[in-house]
C-alpha positions as CSV (number, residue, x, y, z in Angstrom):
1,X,8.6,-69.6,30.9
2,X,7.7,-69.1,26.8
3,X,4.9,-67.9,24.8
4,X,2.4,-69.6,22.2
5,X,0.4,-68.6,19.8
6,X,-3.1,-69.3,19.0
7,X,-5.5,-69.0,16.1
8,X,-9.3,-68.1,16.8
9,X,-11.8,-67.8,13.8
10,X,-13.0,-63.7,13.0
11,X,-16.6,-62.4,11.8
12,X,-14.0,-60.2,9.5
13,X,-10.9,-59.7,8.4
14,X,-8.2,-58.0,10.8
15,X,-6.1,-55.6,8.9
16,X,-3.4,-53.0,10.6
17,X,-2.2,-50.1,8.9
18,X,0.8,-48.4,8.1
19,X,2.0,-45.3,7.7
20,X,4.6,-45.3,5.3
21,X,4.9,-41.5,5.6
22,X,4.2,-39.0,2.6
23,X,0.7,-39.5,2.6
24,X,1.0,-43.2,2.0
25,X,0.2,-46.2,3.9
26,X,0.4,-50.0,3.8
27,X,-2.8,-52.6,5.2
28,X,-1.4,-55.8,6.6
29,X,-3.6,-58.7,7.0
30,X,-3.4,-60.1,10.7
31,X,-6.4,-63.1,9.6
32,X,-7.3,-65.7,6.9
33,X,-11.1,-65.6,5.8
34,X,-12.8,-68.3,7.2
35,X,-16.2,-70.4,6.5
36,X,-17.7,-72.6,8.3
37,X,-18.2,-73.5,12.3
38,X,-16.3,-71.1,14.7
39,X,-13.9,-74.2,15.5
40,X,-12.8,-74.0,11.6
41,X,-8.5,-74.1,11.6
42,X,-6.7,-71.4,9.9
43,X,-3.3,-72.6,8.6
44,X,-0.7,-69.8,9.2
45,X,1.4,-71.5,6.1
46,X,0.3,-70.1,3.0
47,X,-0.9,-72.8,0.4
48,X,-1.7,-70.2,-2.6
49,X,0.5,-70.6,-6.1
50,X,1.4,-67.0,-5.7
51,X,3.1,-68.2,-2.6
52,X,4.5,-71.5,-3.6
53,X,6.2,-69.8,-6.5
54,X,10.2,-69.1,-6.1
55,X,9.6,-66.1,-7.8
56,X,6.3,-64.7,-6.7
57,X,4.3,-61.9,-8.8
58,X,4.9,-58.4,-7.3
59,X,2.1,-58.1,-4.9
60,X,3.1,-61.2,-3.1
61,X,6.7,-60.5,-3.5
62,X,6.1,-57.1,-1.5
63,X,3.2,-58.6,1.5
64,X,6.2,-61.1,1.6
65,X,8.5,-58.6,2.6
66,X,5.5,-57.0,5.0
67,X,5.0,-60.6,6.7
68,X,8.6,-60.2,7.8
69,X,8.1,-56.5,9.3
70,X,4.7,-57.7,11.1
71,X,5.8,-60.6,12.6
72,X,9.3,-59.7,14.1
73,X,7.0,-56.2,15.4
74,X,4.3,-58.2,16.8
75,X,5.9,-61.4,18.4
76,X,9.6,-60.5,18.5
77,X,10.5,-60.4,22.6
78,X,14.1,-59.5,21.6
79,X,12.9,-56.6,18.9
80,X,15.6,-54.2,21.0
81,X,18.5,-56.0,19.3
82,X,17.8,-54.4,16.2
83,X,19.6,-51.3,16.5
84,X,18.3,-49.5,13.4
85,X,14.4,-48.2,12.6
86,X,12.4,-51.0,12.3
87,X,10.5,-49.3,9.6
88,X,13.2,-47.2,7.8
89,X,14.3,-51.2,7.2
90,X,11.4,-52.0,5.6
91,X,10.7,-48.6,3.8
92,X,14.1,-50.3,1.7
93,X,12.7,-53.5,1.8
94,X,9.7,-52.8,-0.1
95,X,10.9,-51.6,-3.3
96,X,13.9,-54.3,-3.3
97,X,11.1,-57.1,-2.8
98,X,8.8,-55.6,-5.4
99,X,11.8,-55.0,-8.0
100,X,13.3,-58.1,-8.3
101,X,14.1,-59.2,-11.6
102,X,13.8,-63.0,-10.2
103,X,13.9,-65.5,-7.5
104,X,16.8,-65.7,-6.1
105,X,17.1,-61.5,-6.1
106,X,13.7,-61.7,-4.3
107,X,15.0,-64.4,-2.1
108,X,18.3,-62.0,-0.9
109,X,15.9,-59.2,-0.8
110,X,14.6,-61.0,1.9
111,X,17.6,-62.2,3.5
112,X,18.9,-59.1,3.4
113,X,16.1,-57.8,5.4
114,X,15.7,-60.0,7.5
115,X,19.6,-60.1,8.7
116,X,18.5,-57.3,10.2
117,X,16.6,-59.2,13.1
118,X,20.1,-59.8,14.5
119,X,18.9,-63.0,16.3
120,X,20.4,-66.8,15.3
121,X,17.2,-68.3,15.5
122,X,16.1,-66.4,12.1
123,X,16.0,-68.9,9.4
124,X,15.1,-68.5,5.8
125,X,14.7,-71.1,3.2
126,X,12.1,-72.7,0.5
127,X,11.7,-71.6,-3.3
128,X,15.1,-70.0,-4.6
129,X,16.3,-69.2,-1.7
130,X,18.7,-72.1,-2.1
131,X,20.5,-69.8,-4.6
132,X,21.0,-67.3,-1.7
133,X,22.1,-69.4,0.8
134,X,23.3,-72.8,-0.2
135,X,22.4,-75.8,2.0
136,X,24.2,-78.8,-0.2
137,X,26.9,-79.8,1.8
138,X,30.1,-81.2,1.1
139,X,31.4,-84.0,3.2
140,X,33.8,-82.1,5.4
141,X,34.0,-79.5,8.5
142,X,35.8,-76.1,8.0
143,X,37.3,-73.4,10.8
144,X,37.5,-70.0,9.8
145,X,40.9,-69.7,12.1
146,X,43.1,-66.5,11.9
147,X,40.7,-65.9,8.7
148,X,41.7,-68.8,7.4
149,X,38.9,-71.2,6.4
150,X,40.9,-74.6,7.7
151,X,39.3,-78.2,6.9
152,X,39.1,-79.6,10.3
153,X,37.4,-83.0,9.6
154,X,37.0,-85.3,6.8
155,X,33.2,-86.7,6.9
156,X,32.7,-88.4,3.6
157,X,35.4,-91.0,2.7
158,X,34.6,-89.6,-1.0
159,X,36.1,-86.0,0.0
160,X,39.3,-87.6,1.0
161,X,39.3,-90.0,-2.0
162,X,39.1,-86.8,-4.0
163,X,42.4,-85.4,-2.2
164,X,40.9,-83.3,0.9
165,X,43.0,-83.6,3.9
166,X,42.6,-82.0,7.1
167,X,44.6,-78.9,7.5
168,X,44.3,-78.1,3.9
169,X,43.4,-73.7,3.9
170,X,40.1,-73.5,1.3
171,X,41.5,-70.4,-0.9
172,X,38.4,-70.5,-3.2
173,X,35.0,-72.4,-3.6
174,X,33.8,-72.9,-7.1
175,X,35.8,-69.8,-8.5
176,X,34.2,-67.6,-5.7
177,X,37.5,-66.4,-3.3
178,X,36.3,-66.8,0.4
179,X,37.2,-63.4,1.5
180,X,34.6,-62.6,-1.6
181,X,32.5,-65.4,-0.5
182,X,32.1,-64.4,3.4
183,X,31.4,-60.6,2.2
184,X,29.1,-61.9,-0.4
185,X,26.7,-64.2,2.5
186,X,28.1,-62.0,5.6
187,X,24.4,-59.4,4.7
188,X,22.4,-62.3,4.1
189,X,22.8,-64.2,7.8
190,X,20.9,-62.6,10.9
191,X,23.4,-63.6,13.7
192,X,22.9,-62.8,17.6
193,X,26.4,-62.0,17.9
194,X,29.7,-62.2,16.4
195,X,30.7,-65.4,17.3
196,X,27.4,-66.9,16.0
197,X,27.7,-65.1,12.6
198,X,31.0,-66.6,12.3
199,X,30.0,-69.9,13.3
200,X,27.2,-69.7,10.6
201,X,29.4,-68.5,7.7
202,X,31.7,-71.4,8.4
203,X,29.3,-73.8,8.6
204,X,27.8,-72.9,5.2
205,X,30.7,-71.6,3.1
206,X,31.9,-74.4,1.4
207,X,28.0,-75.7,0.6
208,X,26.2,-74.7,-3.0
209,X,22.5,-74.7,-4.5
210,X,22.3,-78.5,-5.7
211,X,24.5,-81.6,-5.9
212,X,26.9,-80.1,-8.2
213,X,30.5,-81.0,-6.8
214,X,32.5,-78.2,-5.3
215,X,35.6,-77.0,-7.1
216,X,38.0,-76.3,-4.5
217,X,41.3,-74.5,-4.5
218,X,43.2,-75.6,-1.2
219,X,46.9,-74.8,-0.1
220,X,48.4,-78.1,1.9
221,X,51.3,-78.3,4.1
222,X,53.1,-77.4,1.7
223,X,51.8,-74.0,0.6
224,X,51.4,-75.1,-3.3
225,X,47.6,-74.7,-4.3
226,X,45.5,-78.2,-5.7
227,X,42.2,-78.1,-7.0
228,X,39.9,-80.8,-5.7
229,X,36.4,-81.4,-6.7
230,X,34.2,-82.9,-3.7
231,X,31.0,-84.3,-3.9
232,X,27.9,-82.3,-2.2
233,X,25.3,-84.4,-0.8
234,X,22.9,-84.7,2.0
235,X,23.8,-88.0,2.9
């Protein structure tokens, strides 16, 4: 009926290795030193600065990349969805992690990685990865419908203040077209099927990185294109 995991305290660290292939090899960490009585808790959320850092030095950048490998190998019941090697995936990766020039390339480095999961309960956020996938939403629900994103519901009396309407077709969000938009996040978003994928780019494509409004370009009834600016917040 599920599964659980449990931490126990080690005499010494647990590493598993690798093979990368041409004579080279990678050693993952499976435990956390430990001091103290044999009931000591190991936290599995790392508390470090070189992992509370958006942009991480490389060595962390690249046993970030190796935590995602390890951990959908070891404890993913549903690893068969992913129809590609396993490995091969993180043999690219590795040197996408390691050289990026910043955060929020490290943070799509991962995404992009870990997209490959194909399961909707993959999540990724924290540190830059805001600028990856943006969370602020704006107060209104969107359809994509005939590949048309459609505004379906207006949410925050502000949006409508500011000239949304239901029915309006978004053409563009902040200067980014949406067919440019959905191929641009479409990478990043580890989806179980289709349907969910879809359901997750609607759901995020009219949000950004902060409370900046949104600059939209809707058409209306009409046809004739407005540009609206609508607040994002999480309230």
């Amino acid at each position: 009926g599920g599964y659980r995991l449990e931490w126990k305290s080690v005499d010494a660290p647990v590493t598993y290795r690798v093979e990368m292939g041409e004579g080279a090899h990678a050693d993952v960490r499976l435990s956390t030193d430990t001091t103290g009585p044999a009931t000591a808790t190991v936290s599995p959320v790392p508390t470090t600065p070189g992992w509370q850092s958006p942009y991480p030095d490389a060595g962390h950048r690249v046993l970030g990349a190796m935590r995602v490998w390890s951990t959908i190998r070891l404890f993913d019941l549903y690893r068969r969805r992913i129809t590609e090697s396993w490995d091969d995936l993180l043999r690219a990766a590795l040197p996408a992690a390691e050289q990026a020039r910043d955060g929020a390339e490290y943070g799509k480095a991962i995404a992009s990685f870990a997209a490959h999961v194909h399961d909707s309960h993959v999540g990724l956020s924290g540190g830059a990865m805001r600028l990856v996938l943006p969370t602020m939403p704006v107060g209104a629900q969107a359809r994509l419908i005939e590949n048309q994103l459609v505004i379906t519901r207006i949410v925050d009396p502000a949006a409508a203040q500011a000239g949304l309407k239901v029915g309006d077709v978004v053409v563009s969000v902040d200067d980014e077209a949406i067919d440019a938009r959905i191929a641009r996040l479409t990478p990043l978003r580890s989806a179980s099927t289709p349907q969910a994928l879809r359901f997750r780019l609607q759901s995020s494509l009219l949000r950004g990185s902060d409370t900046t409004p949104a600059r939209l370009v809707v058409r209306g009834a009409t046809g004739a294109a407005r540009t609206v600016r609508v607040r994002r917040s999480m309230e």
